[in-house]
C-alpha positions as CSV (number, residue, x, y, z in Angstrom):
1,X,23.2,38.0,-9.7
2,X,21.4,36.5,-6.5
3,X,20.9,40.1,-5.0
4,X,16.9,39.8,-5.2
5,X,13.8,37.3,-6.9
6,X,13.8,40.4,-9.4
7,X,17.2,39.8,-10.3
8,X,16.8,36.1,-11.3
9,X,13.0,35.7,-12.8
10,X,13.8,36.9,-15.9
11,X,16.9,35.7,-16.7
12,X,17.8,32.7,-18.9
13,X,18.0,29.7,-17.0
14,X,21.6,28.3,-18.3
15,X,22.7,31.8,-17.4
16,X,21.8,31.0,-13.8
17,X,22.8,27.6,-14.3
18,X,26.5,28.6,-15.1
19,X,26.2,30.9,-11.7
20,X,24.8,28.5,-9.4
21,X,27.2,25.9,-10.2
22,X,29.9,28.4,-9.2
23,X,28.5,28.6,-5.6
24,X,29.5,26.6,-3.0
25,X,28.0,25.3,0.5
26,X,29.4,28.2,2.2
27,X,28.1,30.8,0.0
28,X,24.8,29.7,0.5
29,X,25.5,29.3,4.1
30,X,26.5,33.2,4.1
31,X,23.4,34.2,2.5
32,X,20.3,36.7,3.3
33,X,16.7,35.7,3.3
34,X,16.8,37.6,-0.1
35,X,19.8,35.8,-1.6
36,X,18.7,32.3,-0.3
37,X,14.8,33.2,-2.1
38,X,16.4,34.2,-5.0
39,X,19.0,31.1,-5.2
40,X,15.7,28.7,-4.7
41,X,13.8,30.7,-7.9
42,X,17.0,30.5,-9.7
43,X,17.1,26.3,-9.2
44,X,13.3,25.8,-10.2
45,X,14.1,28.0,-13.1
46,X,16.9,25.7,-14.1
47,X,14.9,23.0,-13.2
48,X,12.0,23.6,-15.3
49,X,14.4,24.5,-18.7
50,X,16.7,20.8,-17.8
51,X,13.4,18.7,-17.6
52,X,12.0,20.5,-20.7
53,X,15.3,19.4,-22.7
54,X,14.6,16.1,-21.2
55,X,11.5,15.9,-22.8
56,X,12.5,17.0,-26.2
57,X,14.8,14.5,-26.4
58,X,12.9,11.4,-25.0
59,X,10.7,12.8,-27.9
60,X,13.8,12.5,-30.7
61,X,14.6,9.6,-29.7
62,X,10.9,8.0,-29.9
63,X,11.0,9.2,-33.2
64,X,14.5,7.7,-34.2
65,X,13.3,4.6,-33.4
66,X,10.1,4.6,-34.9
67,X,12.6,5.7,-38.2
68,X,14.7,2.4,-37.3
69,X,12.1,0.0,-37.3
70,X,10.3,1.8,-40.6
71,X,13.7,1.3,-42.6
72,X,13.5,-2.6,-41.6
73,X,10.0,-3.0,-42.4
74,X,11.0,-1.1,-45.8
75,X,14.4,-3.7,-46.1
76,X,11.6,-6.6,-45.7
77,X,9.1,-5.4,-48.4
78,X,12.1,-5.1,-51.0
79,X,13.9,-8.3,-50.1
80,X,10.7,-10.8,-49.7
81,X,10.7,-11.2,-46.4
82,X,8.1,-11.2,-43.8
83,X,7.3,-7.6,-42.3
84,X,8.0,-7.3,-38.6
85,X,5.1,-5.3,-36.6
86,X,6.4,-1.5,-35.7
87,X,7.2,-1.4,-32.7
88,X,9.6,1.9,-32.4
89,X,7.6,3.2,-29.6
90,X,8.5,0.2,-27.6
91,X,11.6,0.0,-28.2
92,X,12.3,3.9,-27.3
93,X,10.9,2.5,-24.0
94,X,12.8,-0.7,-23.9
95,X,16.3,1.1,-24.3
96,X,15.0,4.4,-22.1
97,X,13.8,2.1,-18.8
98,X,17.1,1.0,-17.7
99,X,18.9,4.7,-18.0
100,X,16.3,6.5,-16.2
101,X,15.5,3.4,-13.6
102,X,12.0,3.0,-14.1
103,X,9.7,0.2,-15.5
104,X,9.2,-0.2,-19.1
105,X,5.7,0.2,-18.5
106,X,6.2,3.8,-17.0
107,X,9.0,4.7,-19.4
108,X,6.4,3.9,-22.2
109,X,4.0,6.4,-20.1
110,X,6.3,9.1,-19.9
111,X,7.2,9.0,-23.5
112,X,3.2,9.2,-24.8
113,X,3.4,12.4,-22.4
114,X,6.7,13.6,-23.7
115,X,5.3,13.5,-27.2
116,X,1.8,14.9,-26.5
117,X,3.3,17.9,-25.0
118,X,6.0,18.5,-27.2
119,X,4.2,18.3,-30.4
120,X,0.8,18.7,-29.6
121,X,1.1,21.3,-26.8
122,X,3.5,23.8,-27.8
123,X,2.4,27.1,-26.2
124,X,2.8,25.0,-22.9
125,X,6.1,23.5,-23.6
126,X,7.8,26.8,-24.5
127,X,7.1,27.7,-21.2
128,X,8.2,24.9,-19.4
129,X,11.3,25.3,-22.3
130,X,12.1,28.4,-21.0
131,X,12.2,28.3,-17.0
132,X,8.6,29.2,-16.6
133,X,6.5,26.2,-15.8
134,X,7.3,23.5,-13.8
135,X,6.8,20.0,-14.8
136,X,4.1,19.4,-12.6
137,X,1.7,22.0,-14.2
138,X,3.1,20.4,-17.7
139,X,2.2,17.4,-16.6
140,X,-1.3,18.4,-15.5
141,X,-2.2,20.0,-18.5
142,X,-0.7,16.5,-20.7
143,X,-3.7,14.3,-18.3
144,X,-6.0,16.5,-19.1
145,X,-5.8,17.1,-23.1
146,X,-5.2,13.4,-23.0
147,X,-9.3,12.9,-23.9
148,X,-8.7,14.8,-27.2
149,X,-7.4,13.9,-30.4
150,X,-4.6,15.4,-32.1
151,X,-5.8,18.0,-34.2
152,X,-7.8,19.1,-31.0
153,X,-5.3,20.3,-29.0
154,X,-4.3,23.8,-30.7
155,X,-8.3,24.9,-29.7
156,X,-7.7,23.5,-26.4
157,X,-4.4,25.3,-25.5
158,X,-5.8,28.4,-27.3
159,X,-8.7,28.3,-24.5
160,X,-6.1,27.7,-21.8
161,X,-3.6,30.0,-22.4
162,X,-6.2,33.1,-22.1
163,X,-4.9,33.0,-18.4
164,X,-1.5,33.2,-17.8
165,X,-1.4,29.3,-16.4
166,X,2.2,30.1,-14.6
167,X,0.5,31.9,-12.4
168,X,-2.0,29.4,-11.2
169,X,-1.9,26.9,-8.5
170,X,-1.4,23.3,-9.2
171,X,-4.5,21.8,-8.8
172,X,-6.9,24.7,-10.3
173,X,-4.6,24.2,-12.9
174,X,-6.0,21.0,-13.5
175,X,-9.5,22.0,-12.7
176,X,-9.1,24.7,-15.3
177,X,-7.5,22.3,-17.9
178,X,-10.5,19.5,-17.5
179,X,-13.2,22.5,-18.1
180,X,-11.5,23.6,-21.0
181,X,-11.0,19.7,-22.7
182,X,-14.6,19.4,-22.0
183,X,-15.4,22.8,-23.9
184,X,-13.5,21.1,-26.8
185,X,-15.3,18.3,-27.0
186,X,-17.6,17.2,-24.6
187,X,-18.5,13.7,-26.3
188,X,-15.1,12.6,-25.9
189,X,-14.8,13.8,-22.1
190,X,-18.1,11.7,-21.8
191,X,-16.6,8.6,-23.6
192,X,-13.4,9.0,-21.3
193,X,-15.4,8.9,-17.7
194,X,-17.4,5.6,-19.3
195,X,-14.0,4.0,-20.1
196,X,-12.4,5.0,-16.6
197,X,-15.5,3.4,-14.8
198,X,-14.8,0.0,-16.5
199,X,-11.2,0.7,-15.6
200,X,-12.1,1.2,-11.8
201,X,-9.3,0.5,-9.6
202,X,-7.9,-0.2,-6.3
203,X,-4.6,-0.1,-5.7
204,X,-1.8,-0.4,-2.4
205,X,2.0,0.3,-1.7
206,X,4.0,1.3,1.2
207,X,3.1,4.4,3.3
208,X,5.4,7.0,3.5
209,X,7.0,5.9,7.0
210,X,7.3,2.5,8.8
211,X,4.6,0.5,9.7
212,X,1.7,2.0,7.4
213,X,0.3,1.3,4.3
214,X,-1.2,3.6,1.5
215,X,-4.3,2.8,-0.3
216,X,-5.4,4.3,-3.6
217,X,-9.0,4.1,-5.0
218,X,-10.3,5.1,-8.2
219,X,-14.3,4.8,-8.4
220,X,-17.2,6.9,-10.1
221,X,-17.7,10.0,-8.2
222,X,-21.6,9.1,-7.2
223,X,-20.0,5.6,-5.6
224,X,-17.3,7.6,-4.2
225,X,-20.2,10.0,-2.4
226,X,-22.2,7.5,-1.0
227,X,-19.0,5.3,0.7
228,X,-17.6,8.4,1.9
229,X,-21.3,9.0,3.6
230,X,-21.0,5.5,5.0
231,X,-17.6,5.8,6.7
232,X,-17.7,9.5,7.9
233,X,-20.9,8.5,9.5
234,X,-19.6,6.0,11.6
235,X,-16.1,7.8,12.0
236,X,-18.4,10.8,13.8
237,X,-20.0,8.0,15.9
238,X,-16.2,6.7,17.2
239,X,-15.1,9.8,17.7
240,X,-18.1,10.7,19.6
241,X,-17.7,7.9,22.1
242,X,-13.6,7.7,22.1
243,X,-11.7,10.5,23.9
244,X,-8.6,11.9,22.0
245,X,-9.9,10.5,18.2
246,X,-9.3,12.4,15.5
247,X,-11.6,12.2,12.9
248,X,-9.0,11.2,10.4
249,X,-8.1,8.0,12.4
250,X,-11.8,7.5,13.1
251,X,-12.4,7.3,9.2
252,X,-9.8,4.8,8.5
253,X,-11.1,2.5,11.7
254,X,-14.7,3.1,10.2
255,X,-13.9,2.2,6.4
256,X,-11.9,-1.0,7.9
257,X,-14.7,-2.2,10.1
258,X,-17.4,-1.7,7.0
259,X,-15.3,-4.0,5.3
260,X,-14.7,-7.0,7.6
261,X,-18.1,-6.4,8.6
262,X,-19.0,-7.9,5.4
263,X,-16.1,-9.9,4.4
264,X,-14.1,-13.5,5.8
265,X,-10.6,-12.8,5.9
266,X,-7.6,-15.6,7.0
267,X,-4.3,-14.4,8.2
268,X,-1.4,-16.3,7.0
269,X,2.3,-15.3,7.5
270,X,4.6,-17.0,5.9
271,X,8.0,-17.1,8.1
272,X,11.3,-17.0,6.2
273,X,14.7,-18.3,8.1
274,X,17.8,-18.9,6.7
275,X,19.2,-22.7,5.6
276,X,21.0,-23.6,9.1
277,X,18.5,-21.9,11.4
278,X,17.1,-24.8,11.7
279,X,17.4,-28.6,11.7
280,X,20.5,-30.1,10.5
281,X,20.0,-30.4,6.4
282,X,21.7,-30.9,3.3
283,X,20.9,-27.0,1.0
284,X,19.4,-28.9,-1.0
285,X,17.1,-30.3,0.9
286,X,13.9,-29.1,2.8
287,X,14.5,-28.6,7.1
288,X,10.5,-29.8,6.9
289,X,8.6,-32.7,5.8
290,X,7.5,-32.3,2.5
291,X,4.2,-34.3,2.7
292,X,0.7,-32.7,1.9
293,X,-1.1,-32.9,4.6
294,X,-3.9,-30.9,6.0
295,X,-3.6,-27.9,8.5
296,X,-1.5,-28.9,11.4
297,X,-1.6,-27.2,15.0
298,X,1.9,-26.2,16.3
299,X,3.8,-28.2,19.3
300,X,3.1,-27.2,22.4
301,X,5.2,-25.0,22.7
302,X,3.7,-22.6,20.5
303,X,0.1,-22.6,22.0
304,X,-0.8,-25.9,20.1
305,X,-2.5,-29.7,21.6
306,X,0.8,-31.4,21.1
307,X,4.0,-32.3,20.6
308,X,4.5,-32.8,16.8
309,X,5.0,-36.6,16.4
310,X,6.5,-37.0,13.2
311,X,6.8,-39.2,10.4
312,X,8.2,-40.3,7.1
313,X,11.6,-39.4,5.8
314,X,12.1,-35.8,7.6
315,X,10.6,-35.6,11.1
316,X,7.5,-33.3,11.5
317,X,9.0,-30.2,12.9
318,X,9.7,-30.1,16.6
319,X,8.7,-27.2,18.7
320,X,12.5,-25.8,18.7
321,X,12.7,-26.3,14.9
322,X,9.7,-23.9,14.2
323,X,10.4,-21.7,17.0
324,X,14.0,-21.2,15.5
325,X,12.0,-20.0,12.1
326,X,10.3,-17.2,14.2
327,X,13.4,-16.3,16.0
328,X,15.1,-16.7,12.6
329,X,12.3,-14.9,10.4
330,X,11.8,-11.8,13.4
331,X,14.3,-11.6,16.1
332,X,11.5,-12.8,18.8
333,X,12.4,-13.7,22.3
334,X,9.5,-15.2,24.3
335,X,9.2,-15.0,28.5
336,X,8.3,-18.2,29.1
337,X,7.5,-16.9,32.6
338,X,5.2,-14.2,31.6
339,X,4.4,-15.5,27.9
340,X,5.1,-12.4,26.3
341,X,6.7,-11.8,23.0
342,X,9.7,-9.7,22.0
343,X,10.1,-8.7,18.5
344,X,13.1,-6.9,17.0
345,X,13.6,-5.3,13.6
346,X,11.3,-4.9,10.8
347,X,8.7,-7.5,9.3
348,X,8.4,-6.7,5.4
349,X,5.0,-7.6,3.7
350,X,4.9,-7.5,-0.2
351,X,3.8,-4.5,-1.6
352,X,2.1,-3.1,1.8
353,X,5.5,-2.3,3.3
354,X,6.7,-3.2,6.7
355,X,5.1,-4.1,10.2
356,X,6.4,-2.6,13.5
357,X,7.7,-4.8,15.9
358,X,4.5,-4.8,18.1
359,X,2.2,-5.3,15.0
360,X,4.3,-8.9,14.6
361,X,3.7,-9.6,18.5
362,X,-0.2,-9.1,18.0
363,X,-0.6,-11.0,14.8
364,X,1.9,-14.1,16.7
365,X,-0.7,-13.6,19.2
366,X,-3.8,-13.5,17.2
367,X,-5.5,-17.3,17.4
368,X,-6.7,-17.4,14.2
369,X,-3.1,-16.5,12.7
370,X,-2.0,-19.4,10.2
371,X,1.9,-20.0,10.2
372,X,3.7,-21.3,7.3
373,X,7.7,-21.7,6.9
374,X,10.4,-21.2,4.3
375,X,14.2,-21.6,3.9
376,X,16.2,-19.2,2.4
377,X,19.9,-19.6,1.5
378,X,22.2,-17.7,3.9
379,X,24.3,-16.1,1.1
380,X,21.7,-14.5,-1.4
381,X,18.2,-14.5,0.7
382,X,16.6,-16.3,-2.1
383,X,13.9,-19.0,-1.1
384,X,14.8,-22.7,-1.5
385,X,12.8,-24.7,0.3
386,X,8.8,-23.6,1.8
387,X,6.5,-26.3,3.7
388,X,3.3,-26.7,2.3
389,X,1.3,-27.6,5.4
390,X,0.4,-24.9,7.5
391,X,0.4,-24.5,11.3
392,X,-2.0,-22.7,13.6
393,X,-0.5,-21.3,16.7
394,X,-3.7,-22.2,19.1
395,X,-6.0,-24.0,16.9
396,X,-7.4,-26.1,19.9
397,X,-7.4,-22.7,21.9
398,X,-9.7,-21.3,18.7
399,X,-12.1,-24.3,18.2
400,X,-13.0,-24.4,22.1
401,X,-13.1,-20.5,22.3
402,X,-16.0,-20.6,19.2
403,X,-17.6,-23.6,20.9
404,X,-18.0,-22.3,24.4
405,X,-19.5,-18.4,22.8
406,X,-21.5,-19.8,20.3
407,X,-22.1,-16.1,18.7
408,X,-20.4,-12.8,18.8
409,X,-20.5,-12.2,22.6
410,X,-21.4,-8.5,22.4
411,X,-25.0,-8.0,23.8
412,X,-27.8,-8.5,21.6
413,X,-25.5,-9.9,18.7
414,X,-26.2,-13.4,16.9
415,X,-23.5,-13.1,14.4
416,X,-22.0,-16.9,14.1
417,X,-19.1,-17.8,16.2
418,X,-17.4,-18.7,12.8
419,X,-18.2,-15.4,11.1
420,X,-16.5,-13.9,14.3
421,X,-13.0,-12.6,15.2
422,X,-11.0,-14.2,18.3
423,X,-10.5,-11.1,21.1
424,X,-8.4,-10.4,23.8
425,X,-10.2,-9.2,26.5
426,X,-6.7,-8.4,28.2
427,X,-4.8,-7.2,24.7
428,X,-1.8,-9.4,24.0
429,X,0.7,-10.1,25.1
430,X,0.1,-9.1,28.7
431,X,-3.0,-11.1,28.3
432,X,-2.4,-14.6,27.4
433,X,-3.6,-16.1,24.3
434,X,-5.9,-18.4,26.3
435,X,-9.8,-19.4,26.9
436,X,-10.2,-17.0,29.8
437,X,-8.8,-14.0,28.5
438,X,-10.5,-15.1,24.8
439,X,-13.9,-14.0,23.4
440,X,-15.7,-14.6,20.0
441,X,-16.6,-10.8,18.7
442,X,-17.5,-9.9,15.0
443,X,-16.0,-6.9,13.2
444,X,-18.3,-4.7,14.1
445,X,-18.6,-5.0,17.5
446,X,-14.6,-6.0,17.8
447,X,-13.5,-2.2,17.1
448,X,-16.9,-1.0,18.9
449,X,-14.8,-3.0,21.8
450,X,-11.6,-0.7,21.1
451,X,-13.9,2.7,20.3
452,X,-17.5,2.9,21.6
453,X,-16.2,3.4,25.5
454,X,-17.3,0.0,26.3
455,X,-15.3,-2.3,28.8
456,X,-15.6,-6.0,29.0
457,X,-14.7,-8.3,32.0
458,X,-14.8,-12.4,31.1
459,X,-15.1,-14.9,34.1
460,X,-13.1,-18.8,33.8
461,X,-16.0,-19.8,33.1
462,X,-16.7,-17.6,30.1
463,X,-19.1,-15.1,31.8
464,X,-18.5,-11.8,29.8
465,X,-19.8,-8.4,31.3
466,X,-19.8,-5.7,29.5
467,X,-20.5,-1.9,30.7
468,X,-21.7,0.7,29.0
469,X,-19.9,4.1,28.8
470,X,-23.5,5.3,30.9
471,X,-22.2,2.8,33.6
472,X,-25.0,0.4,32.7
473,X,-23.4,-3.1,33.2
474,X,-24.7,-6.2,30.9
475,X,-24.2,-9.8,31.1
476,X,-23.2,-12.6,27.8
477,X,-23.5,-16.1,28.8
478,X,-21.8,-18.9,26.6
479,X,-23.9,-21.3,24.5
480,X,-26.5,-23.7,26.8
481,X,-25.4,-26.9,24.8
482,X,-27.9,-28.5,27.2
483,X,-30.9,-26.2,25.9
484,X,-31.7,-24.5,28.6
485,X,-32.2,-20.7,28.6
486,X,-29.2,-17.8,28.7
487,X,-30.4,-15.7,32.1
């Protein structure tokens, strides 16, 4: 049956279903390039028929339910009693969710679709029904009827189907499908683009691999040309000035800096260690002193002014009690020789995903970094106990960093030192997170740092010089507290 694509694109799909559940790994294995292609048409054929019978039935049972709750609102009426709202719909989603492992929320999505298509979309589900189109190109054509009403649809698939839409790639299919909604009724396709403008969105979830982060926007096409103006422009300028940059990285450097550029953002992380990792405590009780009280700076230990006198019923944390949270909360070693950190494993953040080990060094590193600390129990990971006050690793280093710079140190910039970003001149953490190796730079001029082929040098005293990537050197003094003139 496998001999050739020929042999398998026209035959019905439970027919190949009942073969290709006869093969096994070694068959395949033993294959030719013509088998194996034929095998792989035969599976999306079966495919596209299974997912089809998925969606007739997700459409019965909608309708069952909506039956169910009619017959109770009927019951009511007869014996007196108050009418509960219908809600069958709802409750097709309710008992759906948990079998197919999705939200309530999506479930509820999938049925709307599932009903639009079968009943409203025939011509299309037959061919999805019988092996021909894949659920994706179903699914495309469901989004884009979705503007129209239901007695709309039979003129809209009759304009579709004029092409044979098995035939087309994915997202033409979807081109094709909005053209020919908006040839049914242009008002509504109008009304739709008003209604998905107030909607406007922005939305974020984990990338597809460790350590990055995807980003979803939804915006009006004419705001969507102008910011993508914006941040190419400046992406051509990196990549101009930075040897090896791809334009793709450049873009997402360019649309961050354009941001903080314009924005005040305050990193806090909270660190999560399990009951015991700490000080001695009863499980019901917090390892930290539970009074509200202002922004601390962490012991000495970790960068901070002091030691952490305490007070009160618990103790204000020591410098080994915190410390054992980080080592708890990321598996980090520190060189007390050398100052460096040593991270090991993963750092989850909600709904980003997770931070590579080196990501956690420089944000330990970063001055203006705000610890907090929670207790979780050490059987089930759940949170018990979180201290309210936070800690800043080197607040003293950050308020005399600001004070000496005055402004963003990067010549001819007067941005504020408090609208400004702490720096590494020597990146952490084979530079220490200290005065001398510490400069006050705004956004912009922080990744023009990193990406413009400029190279900074800072003296003890705070001296920065700065050369150009023509080999032009210039000079940044600190703030003249005494009034007297910057040479």
């Amino acid at each position: 049956m496998f001999e050739s694509v020929e042999a398998v694109e026209h035959e019905d799909p439970f027919v190949l279903a009942s073969a290709l559940g006869q093969l096994t790994l070694e068959d395949i294995d033993a294959m030719t390039l013509a088998e194996s292609e034929a095998v792989t048409l035969a599976s999306q054929r079966v495919i596209n028929a299974v997912s089809a019978r998925q969606v007739a039935a997700m459409d019965t049972h909608a309708a069952r339910a909506e039956e169910r709750v009619e017959r109770y609102r009927q019951e009511a009426r007869e014996e007196g009693r108050r009418v509960p709202l219908a809600a069958g719909g709802q409750d097709s989603a309710a008992a759906l969710a948990p079998l197919l492992k999705v939200a309530p929320r999506t479930m509820s999505a999938r049925l709307s679709d599932a009903r639009r298509l079968v009943n409203g979309l025939p011509m299309t589900f037959d061919l999805q029904w019988s092996g021909v189109l894949e659920p994706y190109r179903s699914a495309a054509v469901v989004r884009e009827s979705a503007v129209l009403r239901l007695h709309q649809l039979e003129e809209f698939e009759t304009r579709l189907h004029r092409r044979d839409i098995s035939q087309i790639p994915g997202s033409r299919l979807r081109s094709l499908a909005r053209r020919e909604a908006e040839h049914t009724d242009r008002a509504a396709v109008r009304q739709a683009a008003q209604k998905a403008a107030e909607e406007r969105s922005v939305r974020v979830g984990p990338g597809e691999v460790t350590g990055m982060s995807t980003w979803t926007l939804n915006l009006p096409t004419a705001e969507s040309t102008t910011l993508w103006a914006a941040v190419d422009g400046l992406a051509n300028e990196y990549v101009k000035n930075t040897a090896g940059l791809k334009v793709g990285q450049a873009r997402v450097d360019a649309l961050f800096d354009l941001v903080m550029a314009n924005a005040e953002v305050r990193t806090t992380i909270e660190l999560v260690a399990p009951i015991g990792s700490g000080p001695a405590t009863r499980i019901d009780e917090s390892p930290l002193d539970l009074r509200d009280e202002p922004e601390h700076e962490l012991p000495a230990a970790f960068g901070g002014s002091d030691g952490g006198v305490g007070g009160g019923h618990h103790a204000q944390p020591s410098a080994a009690d915190l410390w054992a949270a980080v080592r708890a909360s990321t598996g980090a070693l520190m060189d007390s020789d050398t100052e460096a950190w040593f991270v090991s494993g993963l750092t989850e953040v909600p709904t980003h995903g997770s931070l590579l080990p080196e990501t956690v060094v420089a944000l330990l590193s970063d001055p203006d970094v705000t610890l907090r600390v929670a207790w979780s129990d050490p059987v089930t990971g759940a949170i018990r106990s979180q201290d309210p006050r936070a800690y800043r690793p080197n607040a003293a280093v950050t308020r005399q960093v600001r004070s000496r710079d005055g402004t963003c140190r990067f010549p001819g910039c007067s941005q504020p030192a408090r609208r400004t970003q702490i720096d590494h001149v020597v990146p952490a953490p084979v530079g220490p997170t200290e005065p001398p190796n510490l400069m006050c730079l705004c956004a912009s001029h922080h990744r023009f740092k990193h990406h413009g082929g400029w190279r900074a040098d800072l003296t003890p005293e705070g001296i920065c010089t700065w050369t150009a990537p023509d080999g032009r050197s210039h000079t940044t003094w600190p703030m003249d507290r005494h009034g007297r003139s910057a040479a």
